[in-house]
C-alpha positions as CSV (number, residue, x, y, z in Angstrom):
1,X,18.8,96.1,-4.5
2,X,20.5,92.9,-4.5
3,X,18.5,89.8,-4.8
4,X,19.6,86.7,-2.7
5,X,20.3,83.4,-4.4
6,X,18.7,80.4,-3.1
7,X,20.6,77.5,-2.1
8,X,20.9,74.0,-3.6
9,X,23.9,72.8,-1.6
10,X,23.0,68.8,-0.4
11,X,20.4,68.4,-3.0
12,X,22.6,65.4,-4.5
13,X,23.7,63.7,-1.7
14,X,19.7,63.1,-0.9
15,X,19.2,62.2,-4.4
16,X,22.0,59.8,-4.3
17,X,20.9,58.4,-0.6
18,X,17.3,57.7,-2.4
19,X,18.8,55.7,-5.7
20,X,20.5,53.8,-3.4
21,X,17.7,52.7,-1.2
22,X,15.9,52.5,-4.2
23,X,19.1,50.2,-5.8
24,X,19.1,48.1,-2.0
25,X,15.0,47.6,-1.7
26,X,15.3,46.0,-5.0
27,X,18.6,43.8,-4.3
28,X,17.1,42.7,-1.5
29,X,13.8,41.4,-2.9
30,X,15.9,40.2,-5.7
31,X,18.4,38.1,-3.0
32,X,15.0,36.8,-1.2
33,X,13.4,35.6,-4.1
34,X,16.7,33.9,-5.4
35,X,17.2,32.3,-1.6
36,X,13.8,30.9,-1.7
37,X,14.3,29.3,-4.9
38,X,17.4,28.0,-3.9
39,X,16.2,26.6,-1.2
40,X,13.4,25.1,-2.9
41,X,15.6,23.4,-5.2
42,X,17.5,22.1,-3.0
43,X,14.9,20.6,-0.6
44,X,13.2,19.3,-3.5
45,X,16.7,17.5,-4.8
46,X,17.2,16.3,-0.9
47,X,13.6,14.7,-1.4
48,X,14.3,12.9,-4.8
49,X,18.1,11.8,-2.8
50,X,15.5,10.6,0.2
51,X,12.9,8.7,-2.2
52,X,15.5,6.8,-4.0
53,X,17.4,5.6,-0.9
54,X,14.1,4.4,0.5
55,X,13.5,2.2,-2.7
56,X,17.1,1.4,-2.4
57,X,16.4,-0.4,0.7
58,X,12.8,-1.8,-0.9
59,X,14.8,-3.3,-3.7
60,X,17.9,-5.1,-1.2
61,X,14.8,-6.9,1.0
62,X,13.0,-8.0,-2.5
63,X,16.1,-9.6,-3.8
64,X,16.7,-11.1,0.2
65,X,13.2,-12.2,-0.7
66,X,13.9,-14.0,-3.6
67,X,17.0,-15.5,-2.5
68,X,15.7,-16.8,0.2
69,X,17.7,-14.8,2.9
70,X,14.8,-13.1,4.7
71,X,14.7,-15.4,8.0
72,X,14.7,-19.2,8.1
73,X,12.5,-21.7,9.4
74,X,9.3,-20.5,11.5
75,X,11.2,-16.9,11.2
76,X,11.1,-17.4,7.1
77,X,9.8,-13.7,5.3
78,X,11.0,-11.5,8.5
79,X,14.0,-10.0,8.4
80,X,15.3,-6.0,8.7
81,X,18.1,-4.6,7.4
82,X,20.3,-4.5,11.0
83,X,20.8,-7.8,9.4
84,X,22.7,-7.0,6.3
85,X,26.8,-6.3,6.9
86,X,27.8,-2.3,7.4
87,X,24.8,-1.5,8.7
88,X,25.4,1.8,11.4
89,X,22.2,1.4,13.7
90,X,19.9,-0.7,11.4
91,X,20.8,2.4,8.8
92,X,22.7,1.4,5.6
93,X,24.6,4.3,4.6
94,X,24.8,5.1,0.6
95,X,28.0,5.7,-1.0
96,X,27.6,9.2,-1.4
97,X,27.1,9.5,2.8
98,X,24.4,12.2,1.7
99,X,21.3,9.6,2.3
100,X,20.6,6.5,3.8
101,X,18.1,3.5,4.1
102,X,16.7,0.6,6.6
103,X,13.9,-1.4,5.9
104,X,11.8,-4.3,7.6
105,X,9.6,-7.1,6.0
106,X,7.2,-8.6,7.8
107,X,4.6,-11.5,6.3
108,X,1.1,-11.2,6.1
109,X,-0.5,-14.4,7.8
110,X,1.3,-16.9,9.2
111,X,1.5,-16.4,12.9
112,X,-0.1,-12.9,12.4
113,X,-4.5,-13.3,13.5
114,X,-4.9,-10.2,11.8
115,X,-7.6,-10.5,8.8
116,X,-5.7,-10.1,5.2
117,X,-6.6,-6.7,3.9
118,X,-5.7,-5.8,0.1
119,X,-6.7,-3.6,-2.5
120,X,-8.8,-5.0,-5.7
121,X,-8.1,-3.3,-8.9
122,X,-11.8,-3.3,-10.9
123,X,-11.4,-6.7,-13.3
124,X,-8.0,-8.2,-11.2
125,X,-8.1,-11.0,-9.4
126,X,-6.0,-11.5,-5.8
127,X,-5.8,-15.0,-4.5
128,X,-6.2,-16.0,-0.5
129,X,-4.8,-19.2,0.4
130,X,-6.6,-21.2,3.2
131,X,-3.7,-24.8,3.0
132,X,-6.4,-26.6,5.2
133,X,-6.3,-24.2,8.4
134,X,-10.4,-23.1,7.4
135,X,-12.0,-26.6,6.6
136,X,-15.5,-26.7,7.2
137,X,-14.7,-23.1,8.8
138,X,-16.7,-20.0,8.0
139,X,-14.6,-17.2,6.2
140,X,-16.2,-13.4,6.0
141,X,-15.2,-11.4,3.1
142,X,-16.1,-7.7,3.1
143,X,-15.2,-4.5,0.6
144,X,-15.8,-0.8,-0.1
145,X,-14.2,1.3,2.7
146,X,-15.9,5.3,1.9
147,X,-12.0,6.7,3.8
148,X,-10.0,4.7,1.2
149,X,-12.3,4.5,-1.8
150,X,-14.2,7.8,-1.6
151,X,-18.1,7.9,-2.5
152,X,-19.6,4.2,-3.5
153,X,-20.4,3.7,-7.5
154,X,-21.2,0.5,-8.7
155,X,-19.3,-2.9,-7.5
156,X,-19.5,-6.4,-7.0
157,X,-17.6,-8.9,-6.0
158,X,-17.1,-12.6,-7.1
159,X,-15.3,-15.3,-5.1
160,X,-14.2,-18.5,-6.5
161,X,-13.4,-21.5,-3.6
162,X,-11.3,-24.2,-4.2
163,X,-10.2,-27.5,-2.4
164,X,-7.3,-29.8,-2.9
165,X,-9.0,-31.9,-5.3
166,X,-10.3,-29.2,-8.0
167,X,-14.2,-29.0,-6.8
168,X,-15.0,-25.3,-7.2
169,X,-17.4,-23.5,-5.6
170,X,-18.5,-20.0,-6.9
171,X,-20.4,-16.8,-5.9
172,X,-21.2,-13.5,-6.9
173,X,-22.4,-10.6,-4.8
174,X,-23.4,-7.0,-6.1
175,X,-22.2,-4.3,-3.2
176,X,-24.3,-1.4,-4.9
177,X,-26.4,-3.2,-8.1
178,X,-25.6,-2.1,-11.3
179,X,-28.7,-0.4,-13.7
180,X,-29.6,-3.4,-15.2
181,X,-30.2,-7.1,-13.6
182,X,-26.7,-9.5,-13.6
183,X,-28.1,-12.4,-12.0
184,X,-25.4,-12.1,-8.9
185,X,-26.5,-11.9,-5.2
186,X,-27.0,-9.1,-3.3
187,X,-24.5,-8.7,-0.5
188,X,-25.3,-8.6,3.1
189,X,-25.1,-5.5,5.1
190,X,-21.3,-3.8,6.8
191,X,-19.7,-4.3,9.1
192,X,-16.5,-3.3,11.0
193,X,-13.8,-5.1,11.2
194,X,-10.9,-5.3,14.3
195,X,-6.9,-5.9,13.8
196,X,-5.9,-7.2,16.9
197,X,-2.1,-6.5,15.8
198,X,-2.6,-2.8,15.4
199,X,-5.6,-2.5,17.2
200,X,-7.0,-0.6,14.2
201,X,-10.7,-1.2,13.4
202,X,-11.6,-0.4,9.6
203,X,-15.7,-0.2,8.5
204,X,-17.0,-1.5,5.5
205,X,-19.8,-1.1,3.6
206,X,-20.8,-4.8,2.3
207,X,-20.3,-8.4,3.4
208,X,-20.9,-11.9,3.0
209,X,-19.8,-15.2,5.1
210,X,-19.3,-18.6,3.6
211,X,-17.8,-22.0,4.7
212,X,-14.9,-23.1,3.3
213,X,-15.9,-26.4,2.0
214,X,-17.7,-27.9,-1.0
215,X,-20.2,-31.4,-1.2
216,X,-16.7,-32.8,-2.4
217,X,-15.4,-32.9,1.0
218,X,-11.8,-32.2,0.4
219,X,-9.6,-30.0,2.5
220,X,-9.8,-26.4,1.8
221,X,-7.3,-25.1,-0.4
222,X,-7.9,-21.3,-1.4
223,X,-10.5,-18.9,-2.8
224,X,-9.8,-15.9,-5.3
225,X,-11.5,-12.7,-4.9
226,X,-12.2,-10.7,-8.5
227,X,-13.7,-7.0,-8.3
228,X,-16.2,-6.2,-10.9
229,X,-17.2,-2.6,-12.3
230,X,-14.7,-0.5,-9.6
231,X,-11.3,-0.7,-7.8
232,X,-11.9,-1.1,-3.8
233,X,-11.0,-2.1,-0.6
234,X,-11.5,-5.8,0.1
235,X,-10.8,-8.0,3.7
236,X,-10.9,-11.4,4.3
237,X,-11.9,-11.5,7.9
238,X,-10.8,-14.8,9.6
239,X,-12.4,-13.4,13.4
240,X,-15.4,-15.2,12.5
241,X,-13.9,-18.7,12.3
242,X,-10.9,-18.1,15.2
243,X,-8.8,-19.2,12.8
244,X,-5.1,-17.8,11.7
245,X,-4.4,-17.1,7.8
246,X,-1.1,-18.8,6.4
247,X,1.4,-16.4,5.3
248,X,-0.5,-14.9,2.4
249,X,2.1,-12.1,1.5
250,X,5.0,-9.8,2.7
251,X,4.5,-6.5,3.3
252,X,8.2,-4.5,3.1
253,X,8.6,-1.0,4.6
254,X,11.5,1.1,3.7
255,X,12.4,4.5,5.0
256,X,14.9,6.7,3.6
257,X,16.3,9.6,4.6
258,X,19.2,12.7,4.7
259,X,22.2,11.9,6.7
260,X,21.2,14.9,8.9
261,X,17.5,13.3,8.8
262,X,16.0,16.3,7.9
263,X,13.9,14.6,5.0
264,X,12.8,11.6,5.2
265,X,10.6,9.2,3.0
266,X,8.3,6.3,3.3
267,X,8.3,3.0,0.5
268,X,5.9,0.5,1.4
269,X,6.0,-2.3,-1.1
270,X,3.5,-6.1,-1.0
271,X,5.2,-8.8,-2.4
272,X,2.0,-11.5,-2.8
273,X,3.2,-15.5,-3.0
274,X,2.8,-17.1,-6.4
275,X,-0.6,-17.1,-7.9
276,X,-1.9,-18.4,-10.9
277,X,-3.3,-15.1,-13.1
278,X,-6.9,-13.9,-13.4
279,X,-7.0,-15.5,-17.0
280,X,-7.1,-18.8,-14.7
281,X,-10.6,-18.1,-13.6
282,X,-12.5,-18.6,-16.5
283,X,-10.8,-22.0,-16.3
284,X,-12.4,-22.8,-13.0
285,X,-16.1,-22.7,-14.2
286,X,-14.7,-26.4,-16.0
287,X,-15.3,-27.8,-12.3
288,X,-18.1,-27.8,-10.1
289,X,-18.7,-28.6,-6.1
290,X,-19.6,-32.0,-7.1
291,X,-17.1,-32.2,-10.5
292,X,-13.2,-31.5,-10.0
293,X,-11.8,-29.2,-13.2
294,X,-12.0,-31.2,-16.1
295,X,-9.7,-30.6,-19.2
C-alpha cells in the first residue's frame, strides 16, 4: 500500500507574511519613537528661539530706558515697542522671521495708587522713596506672603526713615522671633492688602505702620527696607495715608514668540531708580531723629 505524502505547499509564504509583520511592528515603534523625539527637539529649540526673542525685546526697552527714550514729560518710563520703527502690529520681527518680540514698560508709582510690592532677598536692602508726598503721613509696611514664600521660618524686618536733612529714624520688627532674644520689636498682626489697579488683593502675615516724619521736622525723603534671617515678600501700603508713591521703579514685560505663535514666552524684568547700596546702612546709624548723619 502506498502511503500519502503530506503537504507543505504555502508554509513559506505564512512564514514570510509573519517576519514581515514582525519587521513592520518594529519599524513602526521605531518611526514613533524617533517622531516623538523629533518633535521634542524641535519644540524644545522653538522654546529657547521664543525665550531669547522675549529678552530681545527686555533688552531694546532697558537701553530706551537708559537713553532716556521711554516717554517724555508726565509720560517719562512708559513706552511699548509699537513705538520703535518696523514694528508689524506692536510685534518686532527678528531677522531670521522665525520669532518675534513686543514689550511694554510701565513705572511703578508715579500716577499709579497701587501700594509698591517687591521681593526682599534675606540681608538686601531695597529703597522706597517718599520726595515729600508722605510728610507727617502714616506709611504701612507689611511682608511674608505663605503663596509666594511657602511655610513661615524665621524673619524680621528693619526700616531705616530718612528726611531731606539726614535725621534718621530706625526700627526693627521680628515677623516670627528668632530662638534667642534680638532686642527688635515684635510686629503687629496681617493684614490684606488691595491693588486698586488690578483689583488684586494679596494677604500677609505681619505688619507695622509708622509716620513718615522725625522730631527734626524736615520733609520726608525715603525709608529703606532690609530683610533679616529669610528672603520674602514685602509691601509698602500707601492705602492707609491716601497718598500716591513717586515713580519708585519700572516694571518691563516682554513676550516673545514663534512667527506662527505657537510658543510663546513671558520676560518680566524691574528696573529700580538709583539707590545707594546696603553697605550705606550701617552709615545711617551716624545720625539720629534729633542729629543729621555726621561724618
Amino acid at each position: 500500500m502506498k502511503l500519502a505524502q503530506p503537504l507543505y505547499r504555502g508554509q513559506t509564504l505564512v512564514i514570510i507574511l509573519l517576519s514581515t509583520s514582525v519587521a513592520l511592528t518594529v519599524a513602526l515603534a521605531v518611526s514613533i519613537r524617533t517622531i516623538s523625539s523629533l518633535k521634542q527637539t524641535t519644540t524644545s529649540t522653538r522654546a529657547q528661539a521664543s525665550l531669547a526673542a522675549a529678552e530681545a525685546g527686555a533688552e531694546v526697552a532697558l537701553d530706551r530706558l537708559k537713553n532716556n527714550t521711554c516717554g517724555s514729560g508726565a509720560n517719562a518710563g512708559n513706552c511699548t515697542s509699537a513705538d520703535d520703527p518696523g514694528n508689524v502690529n506692536g510685534w518686532i520681527i527678528l531677522t531670521d522671521s522665525s520669532t518675534q518680540y513686543k514689550y511694554a514698560v510701565s513705572s511703578v508709582g508715579g500716577s499709579n495708587s497701587d501700594p509698591y510690592l517687591m521681593d526682599l532677598a534675606k540681608d538686601q536692602t531695597q529703597e522706597v522713596k517718599l520726595n515729600n508726598t508722605f510728610n507727617n503721613q502714616p506709611v504701612r509696611v507689611c511682608w511674608w506672603n505663605s503663596s509666594a514664600d511657602g511655610s513661615e521660618t524665621t524673619n524680621a524686618l528693619e526700616i531705616i526713615y530718612a528726611d531731606d536733612a539726614g535725621h534718621m529714624a530706625k526700627y526693627a520688627y521680628n515677623g516670627t522671633a528668632p530662638s534667642s532674644p534680638d532686642g527688635f520689636a515684635v510686629a503687629g498682626g496681617g493684614a490684606t492688602v488691595n491693588f486698586p489697579s488690578s483689583g488684586a488683593s494679596v494677604s500677609f502675615s505681619h505688619c507695622v505702620t509708622f509716620t513718615a516724619t522725625t522730631s527734626g521736622g524736615s520733609n520726608a525723603k525715603l525709608f529703606r527696607l532690609k530683610a533679616f534671617f529669610s528672603n520674602f515678600t514685602a509691601v509698602a501700603d500707601n492705602s492707609v495715608s491716601g497718598k500716591s508713591f513717586p515713580a519708585e521703579a519700572y516694571q518691563i514685560l516682554s513676550t516673545g514668540q514663534t512667527s506662527d505663535g505657537s510658543v510663546v514666552k513671558k520676560v518680566r524684568v524691574t528696573k529700580s531708580l538709583p539707590a545707594l547700596p546696603g553697605m550705606f546702612d550701617y552709615g545711617l546709624f551716624s545720625g539720629s531723629a534729633t542729629q543729621p548723619i555726621s561724618r
